[in-house]
C-alpha positions as CSV (number, residue, x, y, z in Angstrom):
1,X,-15.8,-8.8,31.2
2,X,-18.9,-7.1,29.7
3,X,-17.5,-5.3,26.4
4,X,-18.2,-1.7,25.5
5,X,-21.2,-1.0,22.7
6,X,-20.3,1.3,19.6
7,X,-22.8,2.2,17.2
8,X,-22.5,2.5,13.8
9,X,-23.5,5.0,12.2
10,X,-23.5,4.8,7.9
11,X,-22.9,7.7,6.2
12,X,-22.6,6.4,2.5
13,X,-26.0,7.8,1.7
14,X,-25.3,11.4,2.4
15,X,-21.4,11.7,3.2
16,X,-20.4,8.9,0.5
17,X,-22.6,10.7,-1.8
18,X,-20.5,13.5,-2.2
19,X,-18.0,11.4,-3.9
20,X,-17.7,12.8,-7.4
21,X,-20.1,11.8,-10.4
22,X,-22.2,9.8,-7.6
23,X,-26.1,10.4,-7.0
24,X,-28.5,8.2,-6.1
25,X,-31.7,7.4,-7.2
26,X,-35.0,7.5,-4.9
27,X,-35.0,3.8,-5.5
28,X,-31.2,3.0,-4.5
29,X,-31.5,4.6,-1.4
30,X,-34.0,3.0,-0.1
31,X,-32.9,-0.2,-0.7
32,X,-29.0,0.7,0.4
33,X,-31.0,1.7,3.6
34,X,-32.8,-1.6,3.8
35,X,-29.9,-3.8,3.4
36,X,-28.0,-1.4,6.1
37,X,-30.7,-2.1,8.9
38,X,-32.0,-5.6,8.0
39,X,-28.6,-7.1,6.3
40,X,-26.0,-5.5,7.9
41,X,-27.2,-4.7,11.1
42,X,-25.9,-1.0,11.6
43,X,-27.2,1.1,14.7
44,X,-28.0,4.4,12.4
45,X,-28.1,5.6,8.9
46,X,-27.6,9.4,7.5
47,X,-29.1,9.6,4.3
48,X,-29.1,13.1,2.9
49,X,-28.9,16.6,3.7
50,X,-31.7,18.6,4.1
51,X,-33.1,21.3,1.4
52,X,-30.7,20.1,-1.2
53,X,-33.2,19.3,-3.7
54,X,-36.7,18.1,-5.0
55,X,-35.2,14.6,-5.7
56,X,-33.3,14.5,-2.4
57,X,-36.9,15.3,-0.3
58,X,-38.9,13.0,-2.4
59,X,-35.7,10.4,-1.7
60,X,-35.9,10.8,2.4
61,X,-39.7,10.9,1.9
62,X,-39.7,7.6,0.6
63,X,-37.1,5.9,3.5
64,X,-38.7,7.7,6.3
65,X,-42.3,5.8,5.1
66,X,-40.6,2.9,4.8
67,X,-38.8,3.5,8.1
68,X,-42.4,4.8,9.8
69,X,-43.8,1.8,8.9
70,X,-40.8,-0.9,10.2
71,X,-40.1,0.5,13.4
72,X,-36.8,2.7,12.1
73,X,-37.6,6.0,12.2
74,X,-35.6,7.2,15.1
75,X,-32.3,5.5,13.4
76,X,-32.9,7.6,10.1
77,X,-30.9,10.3,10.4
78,X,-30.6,14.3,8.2
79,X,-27.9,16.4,8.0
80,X,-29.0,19.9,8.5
81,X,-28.0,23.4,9.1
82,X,-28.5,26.6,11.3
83,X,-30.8,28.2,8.9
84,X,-33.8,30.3,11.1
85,X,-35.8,27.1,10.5
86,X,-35.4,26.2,7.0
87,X,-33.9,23.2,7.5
88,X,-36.4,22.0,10.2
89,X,-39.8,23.0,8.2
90,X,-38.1,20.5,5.4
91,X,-37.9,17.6,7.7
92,X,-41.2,18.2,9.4
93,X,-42.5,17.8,6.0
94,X,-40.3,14.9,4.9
95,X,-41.3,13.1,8.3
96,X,-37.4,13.4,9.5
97,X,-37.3,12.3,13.6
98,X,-33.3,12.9,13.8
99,X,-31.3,15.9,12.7
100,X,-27.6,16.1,12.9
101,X,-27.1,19.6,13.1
102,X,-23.9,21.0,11.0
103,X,-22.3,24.1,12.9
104,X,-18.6,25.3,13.3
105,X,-15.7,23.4,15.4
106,X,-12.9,25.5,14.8
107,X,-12.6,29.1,15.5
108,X,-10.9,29.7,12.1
109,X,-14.5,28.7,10.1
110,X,-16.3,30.7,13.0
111,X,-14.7,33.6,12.2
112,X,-14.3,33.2,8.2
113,X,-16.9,31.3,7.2
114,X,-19.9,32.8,9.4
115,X,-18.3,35.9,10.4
116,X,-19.4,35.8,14.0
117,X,-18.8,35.5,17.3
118,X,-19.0,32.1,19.0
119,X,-21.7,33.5,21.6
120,X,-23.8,34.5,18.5
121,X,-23.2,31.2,17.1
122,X,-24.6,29.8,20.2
123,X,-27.4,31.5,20.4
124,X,-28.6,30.5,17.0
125,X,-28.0,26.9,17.6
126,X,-29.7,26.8,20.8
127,X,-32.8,28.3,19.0
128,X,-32.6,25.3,16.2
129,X,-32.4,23.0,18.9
130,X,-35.4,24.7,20.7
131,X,-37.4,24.8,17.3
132,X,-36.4,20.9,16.8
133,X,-37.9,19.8,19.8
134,X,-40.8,21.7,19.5
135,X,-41.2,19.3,16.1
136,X,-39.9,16.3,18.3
137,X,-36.4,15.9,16.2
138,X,-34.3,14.8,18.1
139,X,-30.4,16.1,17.8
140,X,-27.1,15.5,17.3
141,X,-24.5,18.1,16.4
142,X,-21.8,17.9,14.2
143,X,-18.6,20.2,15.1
144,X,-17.0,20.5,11.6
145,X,-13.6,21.0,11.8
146,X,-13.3,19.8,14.8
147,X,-9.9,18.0,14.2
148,X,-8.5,21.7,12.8
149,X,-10.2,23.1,16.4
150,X,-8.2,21.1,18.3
151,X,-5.0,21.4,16.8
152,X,-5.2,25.5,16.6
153,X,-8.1,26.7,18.6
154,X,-8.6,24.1,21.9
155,X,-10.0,26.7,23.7
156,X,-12.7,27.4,21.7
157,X,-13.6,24.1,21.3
158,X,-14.1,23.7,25.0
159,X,-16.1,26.5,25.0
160,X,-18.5,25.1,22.5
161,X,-18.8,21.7,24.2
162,X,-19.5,23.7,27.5
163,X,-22.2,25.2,26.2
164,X,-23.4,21.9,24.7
165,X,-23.5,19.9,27.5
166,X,-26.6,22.5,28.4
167,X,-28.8,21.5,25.5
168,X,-30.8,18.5,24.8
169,X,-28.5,17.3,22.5
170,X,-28.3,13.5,22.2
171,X,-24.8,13.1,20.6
172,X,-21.9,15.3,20.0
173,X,-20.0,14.5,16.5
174,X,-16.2,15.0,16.0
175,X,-15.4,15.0,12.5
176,X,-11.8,15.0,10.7
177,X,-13.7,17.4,7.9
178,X,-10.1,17.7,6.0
179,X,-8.5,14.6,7.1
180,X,-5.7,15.8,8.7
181,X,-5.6,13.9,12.0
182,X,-2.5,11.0,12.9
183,X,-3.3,8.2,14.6
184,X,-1.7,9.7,17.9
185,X,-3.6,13.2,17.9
186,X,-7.3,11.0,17.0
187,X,-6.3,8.8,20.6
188,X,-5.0,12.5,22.2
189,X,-8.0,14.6,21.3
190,X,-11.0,12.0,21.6
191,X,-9.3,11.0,25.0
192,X,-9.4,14.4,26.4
193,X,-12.5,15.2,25.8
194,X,-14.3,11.7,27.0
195,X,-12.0,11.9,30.1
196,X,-13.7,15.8,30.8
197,X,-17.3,14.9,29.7
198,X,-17.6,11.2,30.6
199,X,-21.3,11.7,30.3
200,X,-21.6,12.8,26.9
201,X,-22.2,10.3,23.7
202,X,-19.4,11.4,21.1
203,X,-19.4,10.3,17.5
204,X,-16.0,10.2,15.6
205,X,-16.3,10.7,12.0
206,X,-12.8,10.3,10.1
207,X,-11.6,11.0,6.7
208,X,-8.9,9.2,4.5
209,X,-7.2,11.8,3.0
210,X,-3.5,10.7,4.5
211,X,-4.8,6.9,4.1
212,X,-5.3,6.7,8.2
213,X,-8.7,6.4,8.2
214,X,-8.8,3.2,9.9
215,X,-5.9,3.4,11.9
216,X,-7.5,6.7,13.3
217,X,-10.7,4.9,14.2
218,X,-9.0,2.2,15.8
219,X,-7.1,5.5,17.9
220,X,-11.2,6.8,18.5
221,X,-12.1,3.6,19.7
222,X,-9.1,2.7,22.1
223,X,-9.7,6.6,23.4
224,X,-13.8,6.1,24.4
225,X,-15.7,7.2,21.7
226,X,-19.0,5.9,22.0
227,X,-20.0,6.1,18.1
228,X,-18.2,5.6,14.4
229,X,-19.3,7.4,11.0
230,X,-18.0,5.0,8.3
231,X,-19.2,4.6,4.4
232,X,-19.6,1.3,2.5
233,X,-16.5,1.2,0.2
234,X,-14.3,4.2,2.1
235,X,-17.1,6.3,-0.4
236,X,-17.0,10.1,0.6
237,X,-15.5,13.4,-0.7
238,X,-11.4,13.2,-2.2
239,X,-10.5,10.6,-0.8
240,X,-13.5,9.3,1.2
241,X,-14.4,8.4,4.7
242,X,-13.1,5.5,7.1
243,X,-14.3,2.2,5.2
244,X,-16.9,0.1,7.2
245,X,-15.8,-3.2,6.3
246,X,-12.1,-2.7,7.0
247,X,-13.3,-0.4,10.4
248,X,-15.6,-3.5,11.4
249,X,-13.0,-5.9,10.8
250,X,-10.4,-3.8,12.9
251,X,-12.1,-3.4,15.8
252,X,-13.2,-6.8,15.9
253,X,-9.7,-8.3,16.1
254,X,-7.8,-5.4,17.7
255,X,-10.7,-4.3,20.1
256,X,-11.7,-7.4,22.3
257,X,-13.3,-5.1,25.0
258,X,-15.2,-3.3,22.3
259,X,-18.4,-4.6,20.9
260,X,-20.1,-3.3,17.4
261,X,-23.6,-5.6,16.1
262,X,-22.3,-5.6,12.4
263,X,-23.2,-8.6,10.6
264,X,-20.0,-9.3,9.0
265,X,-21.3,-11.9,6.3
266,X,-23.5,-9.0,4.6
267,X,-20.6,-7.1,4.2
268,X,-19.8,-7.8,0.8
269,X,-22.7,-8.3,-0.6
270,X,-24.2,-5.0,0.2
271,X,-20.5,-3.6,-0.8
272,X,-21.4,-5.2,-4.2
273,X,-24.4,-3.9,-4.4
274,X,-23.2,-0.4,-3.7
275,X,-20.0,-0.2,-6.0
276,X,-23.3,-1.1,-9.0
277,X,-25.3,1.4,-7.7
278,X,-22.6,3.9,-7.2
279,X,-20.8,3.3,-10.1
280,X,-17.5,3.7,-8.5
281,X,-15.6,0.6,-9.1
282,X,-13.8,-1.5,-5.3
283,X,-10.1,-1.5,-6.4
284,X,-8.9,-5.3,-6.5
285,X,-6.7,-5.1,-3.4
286,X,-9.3,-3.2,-1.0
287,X,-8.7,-5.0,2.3
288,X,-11.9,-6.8,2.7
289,X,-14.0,-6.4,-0.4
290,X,-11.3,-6.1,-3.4
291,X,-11.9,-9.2,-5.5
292,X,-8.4,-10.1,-4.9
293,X,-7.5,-9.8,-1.3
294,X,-8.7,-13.5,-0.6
295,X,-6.5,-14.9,-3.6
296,X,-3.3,-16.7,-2.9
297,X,-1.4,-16.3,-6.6
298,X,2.6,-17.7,-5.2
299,X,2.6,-21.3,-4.9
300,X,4.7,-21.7,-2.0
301,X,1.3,-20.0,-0.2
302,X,-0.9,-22.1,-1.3
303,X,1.6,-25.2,-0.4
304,X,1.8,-23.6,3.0
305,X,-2.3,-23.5,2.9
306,X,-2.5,-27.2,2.4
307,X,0.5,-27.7,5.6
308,X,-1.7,-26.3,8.6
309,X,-3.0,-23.1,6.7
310,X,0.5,-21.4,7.5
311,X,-0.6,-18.0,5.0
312,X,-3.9,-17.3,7.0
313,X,-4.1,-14.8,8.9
314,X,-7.4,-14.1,10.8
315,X,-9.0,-12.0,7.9
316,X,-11.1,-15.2,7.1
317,X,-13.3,-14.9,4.0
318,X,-16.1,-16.5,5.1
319,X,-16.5,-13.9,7.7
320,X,-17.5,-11.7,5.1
321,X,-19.7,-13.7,3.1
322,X,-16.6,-14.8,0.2
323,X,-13.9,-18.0,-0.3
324,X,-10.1,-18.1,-0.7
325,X,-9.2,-18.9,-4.0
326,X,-5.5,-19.8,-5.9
327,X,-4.4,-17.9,-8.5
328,X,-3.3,-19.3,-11.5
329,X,-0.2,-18.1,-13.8
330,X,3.1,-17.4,-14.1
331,X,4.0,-17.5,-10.3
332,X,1.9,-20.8,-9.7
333,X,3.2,-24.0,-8.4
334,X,1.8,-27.7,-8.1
335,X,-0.1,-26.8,-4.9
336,X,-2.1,-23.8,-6.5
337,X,-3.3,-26.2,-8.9
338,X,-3.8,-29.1,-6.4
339,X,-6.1,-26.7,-4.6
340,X,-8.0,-25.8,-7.9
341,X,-8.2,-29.3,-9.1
342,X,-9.9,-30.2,-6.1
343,X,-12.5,-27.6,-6.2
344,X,-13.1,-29.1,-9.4
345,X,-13.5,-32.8,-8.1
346,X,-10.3,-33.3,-10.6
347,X,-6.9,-35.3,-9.9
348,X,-4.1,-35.7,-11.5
349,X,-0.9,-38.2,-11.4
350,X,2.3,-36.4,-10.4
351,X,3.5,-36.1,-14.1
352,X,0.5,-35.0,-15.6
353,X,0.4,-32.5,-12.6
354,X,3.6,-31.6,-13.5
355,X,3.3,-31.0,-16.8
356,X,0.1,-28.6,-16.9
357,X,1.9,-26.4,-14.2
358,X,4.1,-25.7,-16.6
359,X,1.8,-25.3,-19.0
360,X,-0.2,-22.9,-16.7
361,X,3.1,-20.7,-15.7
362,X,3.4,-20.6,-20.2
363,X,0.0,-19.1,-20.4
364,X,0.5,-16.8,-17.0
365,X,3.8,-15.5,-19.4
366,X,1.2,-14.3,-22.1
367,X,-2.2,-13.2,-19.5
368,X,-2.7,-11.8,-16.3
369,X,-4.1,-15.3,-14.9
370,X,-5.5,-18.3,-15.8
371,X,-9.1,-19.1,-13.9
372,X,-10.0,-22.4,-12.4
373,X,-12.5,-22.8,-15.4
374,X,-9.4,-22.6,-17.7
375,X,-8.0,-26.2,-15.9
376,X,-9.9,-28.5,-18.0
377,X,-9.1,-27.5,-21.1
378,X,-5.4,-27.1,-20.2
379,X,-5.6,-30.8,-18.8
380,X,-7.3,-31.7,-22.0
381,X,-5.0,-29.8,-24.0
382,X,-1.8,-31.3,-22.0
383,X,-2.9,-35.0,-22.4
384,X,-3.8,-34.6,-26.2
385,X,-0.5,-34.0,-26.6
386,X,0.8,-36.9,-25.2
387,X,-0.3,-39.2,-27.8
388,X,1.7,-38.5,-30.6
389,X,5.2,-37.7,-31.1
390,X,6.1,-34.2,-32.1
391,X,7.5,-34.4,-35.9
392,X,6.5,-31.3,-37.1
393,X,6.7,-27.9,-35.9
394,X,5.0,-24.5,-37.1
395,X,8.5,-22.4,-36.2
396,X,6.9,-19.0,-37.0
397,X,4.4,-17.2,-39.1
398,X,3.3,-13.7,-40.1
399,X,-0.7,-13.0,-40.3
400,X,-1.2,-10.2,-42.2
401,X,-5.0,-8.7,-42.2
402,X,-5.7,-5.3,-43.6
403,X,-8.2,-3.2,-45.0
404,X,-8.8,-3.5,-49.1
405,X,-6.5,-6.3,-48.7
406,X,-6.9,-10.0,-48.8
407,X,-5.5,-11.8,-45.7
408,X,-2.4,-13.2,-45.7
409,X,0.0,-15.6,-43.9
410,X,3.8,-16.4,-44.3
411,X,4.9,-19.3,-42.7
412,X,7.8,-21.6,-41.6
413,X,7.2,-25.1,-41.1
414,X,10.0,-27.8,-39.6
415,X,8.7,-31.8,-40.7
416,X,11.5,-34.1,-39.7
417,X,14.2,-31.7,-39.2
418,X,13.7,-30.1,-42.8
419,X,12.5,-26.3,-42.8
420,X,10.3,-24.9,-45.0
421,X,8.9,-21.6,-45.7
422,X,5.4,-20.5,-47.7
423,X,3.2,-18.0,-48.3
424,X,-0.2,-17.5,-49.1
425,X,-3.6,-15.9,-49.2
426,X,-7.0,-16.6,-48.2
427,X,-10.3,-15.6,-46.9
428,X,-9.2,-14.7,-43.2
429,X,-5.9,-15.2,-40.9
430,X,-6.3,-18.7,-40.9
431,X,-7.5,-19.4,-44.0
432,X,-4.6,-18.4,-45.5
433,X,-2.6,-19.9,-43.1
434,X,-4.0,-23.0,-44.1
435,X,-3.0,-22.3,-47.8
436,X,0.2,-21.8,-47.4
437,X,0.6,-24.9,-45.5
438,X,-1.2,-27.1,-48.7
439,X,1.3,-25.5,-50.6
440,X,3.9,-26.8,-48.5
441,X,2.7,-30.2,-48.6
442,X,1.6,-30.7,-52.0
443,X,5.1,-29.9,-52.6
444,X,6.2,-32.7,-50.8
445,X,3.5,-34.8,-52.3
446,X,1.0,-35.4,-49.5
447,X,-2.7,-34.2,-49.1
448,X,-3.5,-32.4,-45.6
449,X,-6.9,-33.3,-44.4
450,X,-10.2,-31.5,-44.8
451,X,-11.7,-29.0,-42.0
452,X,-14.6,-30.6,-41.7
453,X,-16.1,-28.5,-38.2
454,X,-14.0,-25.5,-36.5
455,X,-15.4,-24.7,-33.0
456,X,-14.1,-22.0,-31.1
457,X,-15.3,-21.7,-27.0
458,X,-14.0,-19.8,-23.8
459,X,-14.5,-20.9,-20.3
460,X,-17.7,-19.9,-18.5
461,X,-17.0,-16.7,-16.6
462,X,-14.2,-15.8,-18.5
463,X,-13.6,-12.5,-19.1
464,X,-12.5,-10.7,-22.7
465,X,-8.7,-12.4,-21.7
466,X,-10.2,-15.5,-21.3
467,X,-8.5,-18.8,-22.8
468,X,-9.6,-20.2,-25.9
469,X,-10.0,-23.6,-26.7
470,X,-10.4,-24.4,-30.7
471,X,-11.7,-27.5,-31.6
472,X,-11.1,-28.7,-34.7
473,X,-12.9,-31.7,-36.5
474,X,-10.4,-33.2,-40.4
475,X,-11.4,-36.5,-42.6
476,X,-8.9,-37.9,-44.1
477,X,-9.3,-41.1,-45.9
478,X,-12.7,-41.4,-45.0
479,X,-11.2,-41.4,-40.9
480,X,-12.7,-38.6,-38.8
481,X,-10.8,-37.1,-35.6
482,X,-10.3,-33.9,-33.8
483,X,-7.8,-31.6,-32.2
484,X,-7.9,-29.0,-29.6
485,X,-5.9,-26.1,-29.6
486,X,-5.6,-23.7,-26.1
487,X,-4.2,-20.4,-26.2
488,X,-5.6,-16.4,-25.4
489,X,-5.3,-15.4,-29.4
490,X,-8.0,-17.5,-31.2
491,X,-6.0,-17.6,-34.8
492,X,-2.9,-18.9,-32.4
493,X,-5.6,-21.6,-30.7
494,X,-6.4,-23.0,-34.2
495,X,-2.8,-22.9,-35.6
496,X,-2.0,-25.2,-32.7
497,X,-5.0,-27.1,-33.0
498,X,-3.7,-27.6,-37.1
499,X,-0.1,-28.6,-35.4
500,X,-1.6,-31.4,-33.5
501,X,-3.3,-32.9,-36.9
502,X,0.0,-32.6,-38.7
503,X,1.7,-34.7,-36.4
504,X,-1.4,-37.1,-35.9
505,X,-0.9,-37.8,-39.5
């Protein structure tokens, strides 16, 4: 069965712009557009709004050269308004082959907003259009409030689209200006209007102000509608427009008789590229794009993962261009770091396994997660401590750094089952951490080593929670050898580091 072709039409560079404390530059915009044609493959982009500004002419200038010269210019598409030709003397100038004319879908903006009568609204709009062509833009026309129309004024909505039908108009748009639409009115309103003008090209443009976004486009789509408005990210005014990738991925699983040309694989890497341009930071569990949809964190997922993938669903991440990870911390089990470990061309026996999961759900107590570049020193870490039998404790201690004060540490220290407790000054945390501990073995008559080399190092990647790893080099009795603390606090990473020598010795 031959499938049905929706285009795609991006709004992100006009629509998603109105998101607040977002503009951008001449520069961005082009290459935004760029990646939308040549990356991801959409059928039409909207990238401003005409006589805005100086900037925002000099912007479409620049994309509508670049679009001249590539064979795009009829996909580049302006928002404009009825204006006695304002609007259309801009575009001329800016080299603009497509306008998408904004006038009123709803009888309540008619009759507020404009003040007029819907025939005088005609009239003026079939005089753009008129003026348009003379230019050879091409239109579409966008009924705003159209979702609002429907629900309180169908009759005049009818009207319009009667008159409509009589103009060269290449596309009708149906926008949810205010958001307002349910799944079952976007299927009940798109539906009766392809059923009555099954001729006619209409666009549906949805807003997520009720979080149904999607689920309305997916109603669009099952209704007829020949054309989707969507923003990289869900960008767009409150609380944005439709999201492209979760619309794509939608329709592509729920809507096998429908066919869209998005190049899924580009999604996130153009929706990377946007959130730096934009500035407006993807939340973590966006379907799609978030950084941590494609992370399995519970173990018993990523056991069922490695029995016959029973936790995927058909959201693959290399559709879009990313990989599945496992989550490490306090919810992990073996088979999260089985999966890691392997990534990392690492294997353990079963009790070494077992013993830096549980050294992985202590750290996921005290941080959010521990990364896959954390394994290797927790392994390290894990094994050190195997080779020596734990005699001496640090049981607590108090650092004490403030300002026009020396630093200070109060300890307590367990050796063989005999508690001791110190305190002391010194040049930092640790320093005098390390004092109070001479003190305490002077006392008992034995020299501690000398810190001969103190390295401190974080995973690569890692972020300001990151693991630390403290590497600590003593001579004692002319004999050389090193510990390796691991935990997030540094000073904590080195006291355990010192724990380790204590019992070496």
């Amino acid at each position: 069965m031959e499938r049905r072709k929706i285009e795609i039409m991006d709004t992100t560079l006009r629509d998603g712009e109105q998101t607040s404390g977002v503009s951008f530059s001449i520069s961005e915009k082009l290459t935004i557009t760029q990646l939308l044609l040549e990356e991801l493959h959409v059928d039409r982009v909207e990238i401003a709004s005409a006589r805005v500004s100086e900037g925002e002419f000099k912007a479409v200038k620049s994309v509508l050269s670049w679009a001249h010269d590539h064979g795009y210019a009829d996909r580049i598409e302006v928002l404009s308004f009825v204006d006695n030709g304002v609007s259309i003397d801009w575009m001329v100038s800016a080299g603009v082959q497509v306008q998408n004319l904004l006038t009123k879908g709803s009888l309540n903006h008619l009759t507020h907003q404009l003040k007029k009568t819907p025939e005088q609204h005609f009239s003026e709009i079939q005089q753009v259009i008129e003026l348009a062509a003379s230019h050879s833009i091409a239109t579409n026309v966008y009924l705003e409030d159209w979702s609002n129309g429907m629900r309180n004024s169908p009759e005049y909505v009818i009207q319009f689209l009667d008159f409509l039908v009589t103009q060269p108009v290449k596309r009708i748009m149906l926008p949810d200006t205010l958001g307002i639409l349910t799944p079952h009115e976007s299927y009940k309103f798109v539906k009766e209007l392809t059923l009555k003008y099954p001729s006619i090209h209409f666009d549906f443009h949805a807003h997520n102000d009720y979080d149904l976004g999607t689920a309305n486009v997916l109603e669009a789509v099952k209704a007829g509608i020949s054309g989707l408005h969507l923003t990289v990210n869900g960008m767009g005014e409150r609380a944005g427009n439709a999201a492209l990738a979760s619309a794509v991925a939608v329709i592509h699983d729920f809507a096998p008789d429908v066919e869209v040309q998005i190049n899924e694989s580009a999604i996130y890497k153009v929706s990377k590229l946007v959130e730096t341009f934009s500035g407006v930071r993807i939340p973590s569990n966006k379907p799609v794009v978030g950084d941590h949809v494609f992370t399995q964190t519970a173990g018993i997922h990523a056991d069922g993962d490695n029995k016959n993938n029973l936790y995927f669903n058909d959201l693959l991440p290399e559709r879009f261009g990313r990989k599945r990870s496992y989550a490490l911390g306090k919810t992990s089990g073996k088979a999260n770091i089985e999966k890691n470990l392997q990534e990392l061309g690492l294997k353990l026996n079963d009790a070494d396994l077992k013993k830096v999961t549980q050294r992985v759900i202590e750290l996921g107590d005290k941080k959010e997660t521990v990364t896959k570049e954390d394994l290797p020193y927790i392994i390290s870490d894990v094994l050190d401590s195997n080779l020596y039998e734990e005699k001496v404790v640090v049981e607590s201690y108090a650092l004490m750094n403030a300002m026009g004060l020396r630093p200070s540490a109060t300890i307590s220290v367990l050796i063989e089952g005999v508690k001791f407790e110190e305190h002391a000054q010194g040049d930092g945390q640790f320093d005098a951490f390390m004092n109070a501990l001479t003190t305490v073995y002077k006392e008992n008559g034995r020299n501690l080593p000398s810190l001969i080399d103190y390295v401190v190092r974080i995973p690569p990647g890692s972020n300001s929670d990151a693991l630390c790893e403290t590497i600590i080099t003593w001579e004692i009795d002319l004999k050389v050898f090193i510990t390796r603390g691991l935990d997030s606090d540094q000073t904590v990473s080195a006291i355990k580091a010192t724990q380790k020598m204590l019992n070496i010795i």
